[in-house]
C-alpha positions as CSV (number, residue, x, y, z in Angstrom):
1,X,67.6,79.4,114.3
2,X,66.9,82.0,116.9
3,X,67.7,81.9,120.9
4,X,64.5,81.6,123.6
5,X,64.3,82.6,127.0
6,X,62.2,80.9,128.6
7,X,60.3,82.6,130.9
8,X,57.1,81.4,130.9
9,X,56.9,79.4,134.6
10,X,55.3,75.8,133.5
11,X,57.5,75.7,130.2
12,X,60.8,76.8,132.0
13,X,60.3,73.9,134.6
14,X,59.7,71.5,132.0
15,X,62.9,72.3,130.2
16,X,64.6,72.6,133.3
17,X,63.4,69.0,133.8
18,X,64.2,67.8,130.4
19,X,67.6,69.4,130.6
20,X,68.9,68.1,133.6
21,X,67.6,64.5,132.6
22,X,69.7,64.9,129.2
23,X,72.8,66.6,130.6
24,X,72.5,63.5,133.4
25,X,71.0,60.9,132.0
26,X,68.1,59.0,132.6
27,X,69.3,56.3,135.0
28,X,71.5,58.5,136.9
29,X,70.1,58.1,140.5
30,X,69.5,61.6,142.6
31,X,71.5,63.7,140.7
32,X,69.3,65.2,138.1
33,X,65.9,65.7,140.9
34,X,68.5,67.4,142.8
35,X,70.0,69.8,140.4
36,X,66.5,70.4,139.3
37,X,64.9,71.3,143.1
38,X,68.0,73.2,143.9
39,X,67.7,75.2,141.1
40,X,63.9,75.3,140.8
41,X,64.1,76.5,144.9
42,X,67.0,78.4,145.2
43,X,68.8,79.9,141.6
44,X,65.4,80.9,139.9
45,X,63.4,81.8,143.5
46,X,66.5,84.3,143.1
47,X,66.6,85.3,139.6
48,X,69.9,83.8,139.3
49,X,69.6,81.4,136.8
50,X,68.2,81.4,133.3
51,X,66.9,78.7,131.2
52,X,67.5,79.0,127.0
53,X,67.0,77.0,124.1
54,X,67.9,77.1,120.8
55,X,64.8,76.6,118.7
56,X,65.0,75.7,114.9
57,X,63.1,77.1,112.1
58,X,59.7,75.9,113.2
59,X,60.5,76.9,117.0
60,X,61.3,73.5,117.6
61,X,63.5,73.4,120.7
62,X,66.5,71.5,119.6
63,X,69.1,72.5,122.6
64,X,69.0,73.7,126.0
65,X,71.7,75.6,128.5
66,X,71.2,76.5,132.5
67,X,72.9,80.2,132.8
68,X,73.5,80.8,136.0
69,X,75.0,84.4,137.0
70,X,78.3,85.2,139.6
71,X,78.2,86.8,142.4
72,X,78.3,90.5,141.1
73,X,76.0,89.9,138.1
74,X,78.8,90.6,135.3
75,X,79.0,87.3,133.8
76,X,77.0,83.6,133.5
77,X,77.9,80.5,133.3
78,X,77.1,77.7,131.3
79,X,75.9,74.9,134.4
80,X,74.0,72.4,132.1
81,X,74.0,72.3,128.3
82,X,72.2,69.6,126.5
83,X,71.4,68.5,122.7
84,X,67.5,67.4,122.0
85,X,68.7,64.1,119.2
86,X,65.4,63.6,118.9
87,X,64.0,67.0,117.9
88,X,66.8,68.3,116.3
89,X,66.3,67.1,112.9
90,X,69.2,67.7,110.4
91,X,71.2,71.2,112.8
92,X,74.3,70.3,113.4
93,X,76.0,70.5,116.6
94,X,72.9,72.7,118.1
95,X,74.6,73.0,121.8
96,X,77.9,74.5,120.2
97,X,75.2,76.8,117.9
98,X,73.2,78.1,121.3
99,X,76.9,78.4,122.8
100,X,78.2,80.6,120.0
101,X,74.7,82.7,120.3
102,X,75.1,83.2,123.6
103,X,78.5,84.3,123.6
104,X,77.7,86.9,121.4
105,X,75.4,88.3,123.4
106,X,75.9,87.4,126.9
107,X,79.1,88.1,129.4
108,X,79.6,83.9,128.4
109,X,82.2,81.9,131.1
110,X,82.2,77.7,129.9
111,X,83.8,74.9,132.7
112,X,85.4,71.8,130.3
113,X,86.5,69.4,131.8
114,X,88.5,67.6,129.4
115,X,90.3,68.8,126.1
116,X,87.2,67.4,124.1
117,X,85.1,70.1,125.8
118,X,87.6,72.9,125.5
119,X,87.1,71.3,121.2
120,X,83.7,71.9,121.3
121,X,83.8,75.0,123.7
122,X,86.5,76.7,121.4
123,X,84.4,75.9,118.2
124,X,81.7,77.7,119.6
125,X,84.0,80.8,119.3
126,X,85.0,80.3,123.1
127,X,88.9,81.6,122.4
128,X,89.9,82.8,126.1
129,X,91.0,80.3,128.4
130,X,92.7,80.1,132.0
131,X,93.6,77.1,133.8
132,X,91.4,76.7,136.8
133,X,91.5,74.4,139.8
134,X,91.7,70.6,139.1
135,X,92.5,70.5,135.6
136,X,89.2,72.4,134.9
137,X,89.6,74.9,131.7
138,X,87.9,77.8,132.1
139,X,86.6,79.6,129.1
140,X,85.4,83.4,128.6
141,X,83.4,84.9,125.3
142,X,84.1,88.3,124.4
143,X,81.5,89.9,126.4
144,X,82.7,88.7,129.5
145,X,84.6,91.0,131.4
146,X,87.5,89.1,133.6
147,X,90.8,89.3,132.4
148,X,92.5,86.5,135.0
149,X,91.3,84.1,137.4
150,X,91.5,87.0,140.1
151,X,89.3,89.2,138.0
152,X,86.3,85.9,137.9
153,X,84.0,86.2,140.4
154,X,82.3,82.5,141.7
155,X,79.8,81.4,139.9
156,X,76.3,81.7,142.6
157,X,75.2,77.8,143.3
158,X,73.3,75.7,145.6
159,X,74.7,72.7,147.9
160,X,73.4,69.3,146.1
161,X,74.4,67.5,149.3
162,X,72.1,69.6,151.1
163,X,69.5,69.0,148.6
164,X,69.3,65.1,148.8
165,X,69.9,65.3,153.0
166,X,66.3,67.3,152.8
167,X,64.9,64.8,150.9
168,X,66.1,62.8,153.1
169,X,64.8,64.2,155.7
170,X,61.4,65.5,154.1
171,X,59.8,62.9,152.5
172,X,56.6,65.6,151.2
173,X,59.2,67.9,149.9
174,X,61.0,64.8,147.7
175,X,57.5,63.8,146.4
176,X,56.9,67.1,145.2
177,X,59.7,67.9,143.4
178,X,60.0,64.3,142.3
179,X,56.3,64.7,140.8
180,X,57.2,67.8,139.5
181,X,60.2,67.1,137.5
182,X,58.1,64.2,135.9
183,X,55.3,66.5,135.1
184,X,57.8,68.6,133.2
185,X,59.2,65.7,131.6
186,X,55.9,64.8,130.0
187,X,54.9,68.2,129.2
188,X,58.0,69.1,127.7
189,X,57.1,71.4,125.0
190,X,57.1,70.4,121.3
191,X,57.9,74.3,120.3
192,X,58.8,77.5,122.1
């Protein structure tokens, strides 16, 4: 098992694809073309965001996190996260694996949502926590430098509202991205 970055242009936009279709779902409407042209045009155009994957043995990719970095650069956060079921072939719990790597090496900040997350999130070896706005749990690894919730800086983003009013408004720019984020979901590579 071994951590990728992918940095390779075509590959990274067919993870990026892949991964916000998993993390989403399939059926899920706007959402997932959205989070994939906002951070297709806005977090990577700005070297803010990173995609990863855990990759097995045979560098089969069998989980996949969106990094995305604060605004002064000392920490990322984990924005997507996804398990490949179908590649991932007898390694269990990959997305809590590529968490626990990342934390080890990475200034590492995790959102849950709900005390199932924070499970997986502190199995990962996620052992700081501070209560955040709305019930969110916010979790730090080691590496990450914030002591309180004054010390975390925001986490850089896009508006996804934003997003789907261009599309609205652009149909070319839609098609694009729309033919785009399928492209990457049927090149999506088989290793990395």
């Amino acid at each position: 098992m071994r951590v990728v970055h992918i940095k390779n242009p075509r590959q990274r936009e067919a993870c990026l694809a892949r991964l916000c279709a998993e993390a989403y779902g399939y059926e899920a409407g706007l959402r997932p073309l959205a989070t994939f042209a906002g951070t297709q045009g806005v977090l990577i155009e700005q070297e803010a965001a990173r995609v990863l994957a855990l990759v097995d043995d045979h560098s089969r990719p069998v989980a996949l996190a969106l990094l995305v970095l604060d605004e002064l650069g000392s920490g990322m956060t984990v924005m997507l996260l996804a398990e490949l079921e179908q590649e991932r072939q007898g390694v269990v719990r990959p997305a809590e694996r590529l968490v626990a790597e990342l934390a080890r090496k990475a200034p590492l900040r995790v959102d849950a949502r709900d005390a199932e997350q924070e499970a997986r999130f502190r199995a990962a070896g996620i052992s700081r926590w501070l209560d955040g706005k709305a019930g969110v749990r916010i979790g730090l690894g080691p590496r990450h430098p914030a002591g309180s919730l004054d010390d975390l800086p925001r986490t850089l983003t896009f508006d996804e509202a934003a997003v789907i009013h261009s599309f609205k408004q652009d149909r070319e720019q839609f098609d694009d991205y729309k033919a785009r984020f399928l492209r990457g979901l049927e090149a999506f590579p088989t290793t990395l």
